[in-house]
C-alpha positions in Angstrom: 4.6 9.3 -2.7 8.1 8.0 -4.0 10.3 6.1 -2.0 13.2 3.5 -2.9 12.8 0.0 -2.6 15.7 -0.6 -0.5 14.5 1.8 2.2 11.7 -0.9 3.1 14.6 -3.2 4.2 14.5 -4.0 7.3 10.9 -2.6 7.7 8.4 -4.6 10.2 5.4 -6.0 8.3 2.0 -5.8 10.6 -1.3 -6.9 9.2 -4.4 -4.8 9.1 -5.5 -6.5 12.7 -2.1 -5.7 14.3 -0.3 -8.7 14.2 3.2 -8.3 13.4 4.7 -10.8 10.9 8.6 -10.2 11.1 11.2 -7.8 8.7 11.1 -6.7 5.3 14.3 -8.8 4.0 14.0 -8.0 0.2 11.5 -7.6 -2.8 11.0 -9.6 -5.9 10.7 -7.8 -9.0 9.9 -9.2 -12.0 12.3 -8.3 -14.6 10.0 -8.7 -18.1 7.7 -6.0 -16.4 9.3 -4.5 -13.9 7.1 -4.8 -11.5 7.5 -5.3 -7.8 5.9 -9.0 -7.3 6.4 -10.3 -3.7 8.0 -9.0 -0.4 10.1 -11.4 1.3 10.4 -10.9 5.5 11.7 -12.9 8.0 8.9 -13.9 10.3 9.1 -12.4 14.0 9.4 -16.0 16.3 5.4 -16.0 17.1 4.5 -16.7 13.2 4.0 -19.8 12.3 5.3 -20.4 8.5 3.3 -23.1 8.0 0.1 -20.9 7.3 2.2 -19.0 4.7 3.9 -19.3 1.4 7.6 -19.8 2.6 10.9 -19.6 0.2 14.0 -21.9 0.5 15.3 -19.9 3.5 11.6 -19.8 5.1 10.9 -16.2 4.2 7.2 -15.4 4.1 6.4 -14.9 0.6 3.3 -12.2 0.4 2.1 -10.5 -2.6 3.7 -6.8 -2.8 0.3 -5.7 -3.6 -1.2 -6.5 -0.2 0.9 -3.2 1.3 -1.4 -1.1 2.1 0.6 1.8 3.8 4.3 2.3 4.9 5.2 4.9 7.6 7.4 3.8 10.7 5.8 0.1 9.6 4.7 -1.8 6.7 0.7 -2.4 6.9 0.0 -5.5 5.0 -3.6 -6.9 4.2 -3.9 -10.8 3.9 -6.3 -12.1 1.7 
């Protein structure tokens, strides 16, 4: 299935157990390859950053390769 990237904006992000993590705020792509690298999301008020890879602006930074399905919500697997 085909979908645009910026219709994940905005998305919530749950893990594989059913926590939720917070919104899809963009994707990283990276521009020699093309291909999608990280997602960024704004973490829901019950995350704690501090167990995750956070940018400048305290987005969680997960690897885009952890999606593991996208319907009415992003499932993401942590490693």
């Amino acid at each position: 299935m085909k979908m645009f990237a910026t219709s994940l904006k905005g998305k919530r992000i749950m893990t594989t157990e059913g926590e939720e993590l917070g919104d899809i705020d963009s994707i990283v792509v990276d521009t020699k390859s093309g291909g999608l690298q990280h997602v960024l999301i704004r973490p829901t008020e019950s995350v704690d950053p501090k167990l995750f890879k956070t940018d400048s602006e305290g987005r969680l930074v997960l690897p885009f390769s952890g999606i593991k399905s996208v319907k009415d919500v992003v499932v993401m697997e942590l490693k």
